[in-house]
ZAMARGU-4260 file (C-alpha; in steps of 0.2 Angstrom, whole numbers, plus 5000, padded with zeros to 4 digits):
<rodrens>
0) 5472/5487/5518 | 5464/5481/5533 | 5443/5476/5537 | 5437/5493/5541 | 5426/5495/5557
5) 5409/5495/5547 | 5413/5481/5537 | 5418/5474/5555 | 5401/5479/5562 | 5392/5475/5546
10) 5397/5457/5545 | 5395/5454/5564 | 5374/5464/5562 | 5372/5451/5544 | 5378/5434/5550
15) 5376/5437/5569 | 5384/5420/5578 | 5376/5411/5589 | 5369/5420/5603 | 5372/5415/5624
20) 5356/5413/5631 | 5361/5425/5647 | 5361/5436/5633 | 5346/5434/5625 | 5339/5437/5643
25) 5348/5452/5644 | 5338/5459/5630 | 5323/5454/5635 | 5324/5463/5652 | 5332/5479/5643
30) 5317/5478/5629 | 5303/5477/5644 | 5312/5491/5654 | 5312/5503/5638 | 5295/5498/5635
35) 5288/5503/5652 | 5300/5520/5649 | 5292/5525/5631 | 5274/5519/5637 | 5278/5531/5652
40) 5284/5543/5642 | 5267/5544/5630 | 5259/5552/5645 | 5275/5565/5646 | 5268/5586/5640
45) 5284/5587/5631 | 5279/5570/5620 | 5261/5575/5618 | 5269/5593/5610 | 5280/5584/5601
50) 5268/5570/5592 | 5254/5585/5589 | 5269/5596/5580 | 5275/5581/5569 | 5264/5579/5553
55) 5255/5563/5555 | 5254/5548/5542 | 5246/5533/5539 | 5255/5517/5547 | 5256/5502/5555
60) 5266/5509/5571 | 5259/5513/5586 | 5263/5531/5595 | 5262/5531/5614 | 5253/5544/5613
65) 5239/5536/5605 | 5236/5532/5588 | 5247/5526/5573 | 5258/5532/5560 | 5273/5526/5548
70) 5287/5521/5555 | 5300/5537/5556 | 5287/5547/5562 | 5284/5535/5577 | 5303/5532/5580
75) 5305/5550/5585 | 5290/5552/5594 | 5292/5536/5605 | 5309/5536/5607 | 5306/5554/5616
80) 5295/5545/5625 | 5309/5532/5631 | 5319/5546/5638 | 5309/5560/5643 | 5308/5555/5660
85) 5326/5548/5661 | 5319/5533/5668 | 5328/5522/5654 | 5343/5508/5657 | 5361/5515/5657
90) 5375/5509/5650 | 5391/5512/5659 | 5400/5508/5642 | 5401/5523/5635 | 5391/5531/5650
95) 5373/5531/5639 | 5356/5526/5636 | 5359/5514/5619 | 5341/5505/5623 | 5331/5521/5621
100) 5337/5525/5604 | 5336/5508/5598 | 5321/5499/5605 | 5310/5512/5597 | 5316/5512/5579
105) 5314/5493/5582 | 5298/5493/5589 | 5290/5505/5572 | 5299/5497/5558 | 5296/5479/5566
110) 5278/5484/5565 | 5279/5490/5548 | 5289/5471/5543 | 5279/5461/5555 | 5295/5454/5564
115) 5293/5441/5575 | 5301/5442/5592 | 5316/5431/5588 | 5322/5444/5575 | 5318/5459/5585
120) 5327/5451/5598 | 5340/5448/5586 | 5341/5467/5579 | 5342/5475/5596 | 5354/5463/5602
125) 5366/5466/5587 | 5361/5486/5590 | 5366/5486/5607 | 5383/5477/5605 | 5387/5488/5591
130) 5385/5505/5601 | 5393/5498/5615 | 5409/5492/5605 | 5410/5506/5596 | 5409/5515/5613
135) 5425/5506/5620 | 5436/5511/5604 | 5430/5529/5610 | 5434/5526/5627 | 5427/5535/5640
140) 5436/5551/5636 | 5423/5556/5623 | 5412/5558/5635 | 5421/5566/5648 | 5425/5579/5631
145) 5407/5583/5629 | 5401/5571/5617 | 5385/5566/5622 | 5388/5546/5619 | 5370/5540/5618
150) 5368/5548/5602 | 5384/5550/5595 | 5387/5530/5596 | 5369/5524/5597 | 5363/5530/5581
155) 5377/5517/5572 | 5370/5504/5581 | 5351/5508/5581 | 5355/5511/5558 | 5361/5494/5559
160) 5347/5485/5571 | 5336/5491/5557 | 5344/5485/5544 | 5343/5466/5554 | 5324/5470/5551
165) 5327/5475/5533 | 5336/5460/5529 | 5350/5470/5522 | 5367/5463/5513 | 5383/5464/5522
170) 5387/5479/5508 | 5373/5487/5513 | 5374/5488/5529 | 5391/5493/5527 | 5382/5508/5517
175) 5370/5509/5531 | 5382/5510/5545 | 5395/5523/5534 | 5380/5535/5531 | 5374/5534/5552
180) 5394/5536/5557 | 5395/5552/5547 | 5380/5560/5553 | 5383/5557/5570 | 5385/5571/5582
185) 5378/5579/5598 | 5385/5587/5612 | 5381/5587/5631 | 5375/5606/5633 | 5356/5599/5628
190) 5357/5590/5646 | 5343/5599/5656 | 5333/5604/5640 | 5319/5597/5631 | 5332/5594/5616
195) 5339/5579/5625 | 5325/5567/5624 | 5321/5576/5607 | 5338/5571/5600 | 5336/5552/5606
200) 5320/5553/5596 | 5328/5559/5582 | 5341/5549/5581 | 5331/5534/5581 | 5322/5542/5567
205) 5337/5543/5557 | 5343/5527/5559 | 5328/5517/5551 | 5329/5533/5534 | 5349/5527/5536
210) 5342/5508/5534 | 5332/5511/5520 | 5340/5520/5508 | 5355/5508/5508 | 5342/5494/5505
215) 5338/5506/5491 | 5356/5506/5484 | 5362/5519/5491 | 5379/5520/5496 | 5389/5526/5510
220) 5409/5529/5517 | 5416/5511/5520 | 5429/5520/5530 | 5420/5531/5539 | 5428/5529/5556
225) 5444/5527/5550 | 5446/5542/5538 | 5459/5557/5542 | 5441/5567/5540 | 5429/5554/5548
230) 5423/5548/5565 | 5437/5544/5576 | 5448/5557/5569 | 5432/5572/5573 | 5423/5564/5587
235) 5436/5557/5597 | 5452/5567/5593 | 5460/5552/5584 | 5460/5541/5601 | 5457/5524/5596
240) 5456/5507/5607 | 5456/5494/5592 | 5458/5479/5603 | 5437/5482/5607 | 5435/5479/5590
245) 5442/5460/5593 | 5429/5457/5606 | 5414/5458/5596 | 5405/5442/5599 | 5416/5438/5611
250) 5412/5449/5627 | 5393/5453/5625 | 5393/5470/5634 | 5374/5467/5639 | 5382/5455/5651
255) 5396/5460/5653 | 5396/5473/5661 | 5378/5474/5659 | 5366/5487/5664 | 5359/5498/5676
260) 5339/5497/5678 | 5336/5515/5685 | 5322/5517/5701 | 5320/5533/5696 | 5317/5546/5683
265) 5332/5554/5686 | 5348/5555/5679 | 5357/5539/5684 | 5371/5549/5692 | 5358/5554/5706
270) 5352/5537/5711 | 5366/5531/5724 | 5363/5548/5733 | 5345/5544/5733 | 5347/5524/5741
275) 5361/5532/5753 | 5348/5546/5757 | 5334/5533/5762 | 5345/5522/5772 | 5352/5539/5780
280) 5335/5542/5786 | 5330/5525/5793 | 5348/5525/5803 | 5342/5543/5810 | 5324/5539/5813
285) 5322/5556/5807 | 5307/5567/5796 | 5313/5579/5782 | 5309/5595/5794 | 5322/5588/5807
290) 5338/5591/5795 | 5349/5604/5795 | 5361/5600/5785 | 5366/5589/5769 | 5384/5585/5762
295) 5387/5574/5747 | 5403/5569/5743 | 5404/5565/5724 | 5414/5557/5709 | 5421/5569/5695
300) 5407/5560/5683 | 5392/5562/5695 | 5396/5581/5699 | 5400/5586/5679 | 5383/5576/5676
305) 5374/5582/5690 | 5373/5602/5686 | 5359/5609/5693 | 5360/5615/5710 | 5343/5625/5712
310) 5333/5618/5697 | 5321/5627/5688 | 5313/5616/5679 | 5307/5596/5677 | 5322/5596/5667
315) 5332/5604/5677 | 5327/5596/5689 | 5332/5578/5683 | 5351/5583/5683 | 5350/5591/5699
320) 5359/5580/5715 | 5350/5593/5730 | 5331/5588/5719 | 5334/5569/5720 | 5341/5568/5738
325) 5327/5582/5742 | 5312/5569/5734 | 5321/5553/5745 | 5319/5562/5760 | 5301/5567/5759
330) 5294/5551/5749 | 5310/5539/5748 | 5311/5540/5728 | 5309/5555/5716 | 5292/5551/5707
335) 5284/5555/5691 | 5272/5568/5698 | 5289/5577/5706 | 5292/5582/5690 | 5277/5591/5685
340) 5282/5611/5682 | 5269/5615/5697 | 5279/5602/5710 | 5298/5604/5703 | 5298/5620/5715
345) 5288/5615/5731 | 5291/5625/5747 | 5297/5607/5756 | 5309/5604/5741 | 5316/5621/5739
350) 5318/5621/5758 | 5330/5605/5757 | 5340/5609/5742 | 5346/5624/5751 | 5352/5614/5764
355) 5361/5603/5752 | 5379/5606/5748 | 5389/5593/5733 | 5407/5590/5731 | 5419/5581/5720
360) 5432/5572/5729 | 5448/5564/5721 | 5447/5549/5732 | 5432/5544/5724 | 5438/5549/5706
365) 5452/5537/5705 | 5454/5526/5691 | 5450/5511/5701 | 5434/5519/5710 | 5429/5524/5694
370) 5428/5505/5688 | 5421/5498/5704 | 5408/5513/5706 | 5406/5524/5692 | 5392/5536/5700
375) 5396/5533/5720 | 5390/5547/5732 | 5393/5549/5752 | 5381/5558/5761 | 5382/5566/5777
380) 5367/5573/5788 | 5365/5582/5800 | 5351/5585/5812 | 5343/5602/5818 | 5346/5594/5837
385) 5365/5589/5833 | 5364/5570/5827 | 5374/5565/5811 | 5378/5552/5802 | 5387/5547/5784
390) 5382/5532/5772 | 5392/5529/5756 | 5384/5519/5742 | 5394/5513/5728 | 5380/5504/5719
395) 5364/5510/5719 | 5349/5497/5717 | 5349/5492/5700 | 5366/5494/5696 | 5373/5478/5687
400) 5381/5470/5705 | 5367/5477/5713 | 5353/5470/5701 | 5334/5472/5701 | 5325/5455/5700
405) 5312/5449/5684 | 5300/5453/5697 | 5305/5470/5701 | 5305/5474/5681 | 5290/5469/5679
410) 5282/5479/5695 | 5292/5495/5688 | 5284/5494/5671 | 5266/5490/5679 | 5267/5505/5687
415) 5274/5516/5673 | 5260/5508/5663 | 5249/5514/5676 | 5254/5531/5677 | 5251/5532/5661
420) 5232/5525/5661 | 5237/5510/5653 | 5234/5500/5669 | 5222/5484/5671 | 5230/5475/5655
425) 5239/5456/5658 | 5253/5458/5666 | 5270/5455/5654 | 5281/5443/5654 | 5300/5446/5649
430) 5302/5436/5633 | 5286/5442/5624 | 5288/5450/5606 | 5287/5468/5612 | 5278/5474/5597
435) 5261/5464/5603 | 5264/5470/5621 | 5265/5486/5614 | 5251/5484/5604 | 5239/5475/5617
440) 5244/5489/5629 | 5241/5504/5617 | 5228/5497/5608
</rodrens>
């Protein structure tokens, strides 16, 4: 019989090899960003409900939304917080948001152990390559079928980050990893609800309980992926790529191909509409009151991700292409504040995102388009007094081949911390154990 995947993943998670020191950087800048998204986050009405309806314990973990608790409790609370304004990195493996799930789990039980930043480090780079491998056996179908990938592979890899901190046995964390595959689940219809950034909560939640009870004893199906009634065969139709497997330590997916830091608090699909929006209105010299017209040419994924046309709501509003190329053209980025309930639906947004019409077009579906520029987006303007112009972006800024500098990490998460009221602390540097940052910050 051949090594099962979780015994493949175990073994990689408890005797993890040397590690490259582009990825160790990787990390780091992936750790700060989430950081900067949960702190954000705290500040978020939807968080603040949630961490005053969740019973409250006595912990060592820190709650960005003040205050601390035990470690599961905080886990689901913060790692709402990391996605609640969609302003958290995206992976293009798998087409989710693996840092969210995992970097709060790490953050509450590394308080709880007292890790120190090289195994934290350690944990979330084991996490991330985990998810993301398990996300190239899926193949991109299972998300193009519904599944909503950030929980369906991330909870594996966030079960076995914990139990990095945890110190489990490679038999346990096979146990670990068996239970978290089998609980898995979560489909795409929560996009534009307040259960999205719930469920990222939750699963991060789960994956430190998952942890645990194995270091417990418990134990868990060793072929849980592999099973005529387990993972592959439910969550993915039986579709298999078993030569990813084989590249585990090999190709370190947080390099290669990386990830995208996200400008916005928008889905990421939106952001290449948003940078050719603003470039569209410095080549026209033009204000918001002068266009007439707005036509955006899209790929298949940005227009099934993208589907809210006349948003209601901030969530809505956050998978919504007219919102985001709406907010470029008034104030050249779509802002924390224009998602408030009261600003979602102002008379100079509704105004443009009538005037906003979104297609998907074959030529920019196509395999090959798809691997170059996964969410692409042509705009075309037009002017009230007959002037147009077109500007296609491929990669949006922040994008792996179109990166954002240290620097521009750091100046994203100052202002997130600001937004929140964290503001006026020592300014990070990528590297730091984020458990103290997120302490000195919160605390």
């Amino acid at each position: 019989m051949t090594t099962s995947i979780a015994r493949r993943f175990a073994a990689f998670a408890s005797a993890c090899p040397d590690i490259p020191a582009q990825v160790i950087h990787a990390a780091d800048r992936a750790m700060l960003d989430t950081m900067g998204a949960i702190i954000a986050g705290g500040a978020h009405p939807s968080t603040q409900a949630v961490a005053g309806a969740m019973p409250q314990h006595d912990g060592l973990a820190i709650l960005a939304t003040g205050g601390q608790t035990d470690a599961e409790t905080a886990a689901a609370i913060n790692g709402m917080a990391a996605h609640v304004w969609d302003i958290d990195d995206t992976s293009y493996t798998g087409i989710m948001h693996g840092s969210a799930v995992i970097l709060p789990a790490l953050l509450a039980l590394g308080a709880e152990v007292q890790a120190d930043a090289d195994t934290l480090r350690r944990a979330f780079i084991v996490g991330s390559e985990i998810t993301y491998v398990l996300a190239d056996i899926c193949t991109h179908g299972h998300y193009f079928h519904g599944w909503w990938s950030t929980v369906t592979f991330s909870l594996t890899g966030a079960t076995a980050a914990a139990g990095v901190l945890l110190n489990l046995t490679e038999d346990q964390m096979v146990a670990a990893i068996g239970l978290a595959a089998a609980a898995s689940g979560g489909g795409k219809a929560v996009f534009g609800t307040d259960g999205k950034p719930f469920l990222v909560g939750d699963a991060a939640r789960r994956a430190i309980s998952f942890a645990r009870v194995a270091k417990a004893g418990l134990g868990g199906p060793e072929r849980v992926f592999e099973d005529d009634r387990g993972y592959l065969k439910l969550l993915n139709g039986g579709t298999a790529d078993m030569a990813a497997l084989d590249t585990l330590a090999l190709q370190w997916r947080l390099v290669d191909p990386g990830l995208l830091f996200k400008t916005n608090p928008v889905c990421s699909a939106a952001h290449a509409a948003i940078d050719a929006m603003n470039a569209l209105m410095t080549e026209l010299s033009t204000t918001p009151d002068q266009i007439a017209d707005i036509n955006a040419d899209v790929p298949e994924l940005v227009f099934i991700s993208l589907v809210y046309p006349d948003p209601q709501t901030p969530q809505q509003a956050q998978f919504s292409l007219p919102f985001a190329v709406a907010c470029a053209a008034l104030h050249g980025r779509v802002r924390f504040e224009d998602l408030l309930p009261e600003a979602v639906r102002s008379a100079d947004k509704i105004d443009l995102m009538g005037k906003t019409r979104t297609e998907s077009v074959a030529e920019l579906s196509t395999d090959e388009m798809r691997d170059l520029f996964p969410e692409s987006a042509r705009l075309t303007v037009t002017l009230k007094d007959g002037r147009q112009a077109s500007r296609f972006c491929g990669l949006s800024r922040g994008m792996p081949g179109n990166p954002q500098s240290d620097a521009d990490l750091i100046a994203k998460f100052e202002t997130a911390a600001a937004y929140a009221g964290h503001g006026g602390f020592v300014t990070p540097r990528i590297g730091d154990n984020p458990i103290a940052t997120f302490a000195q910050i919160m605390t």
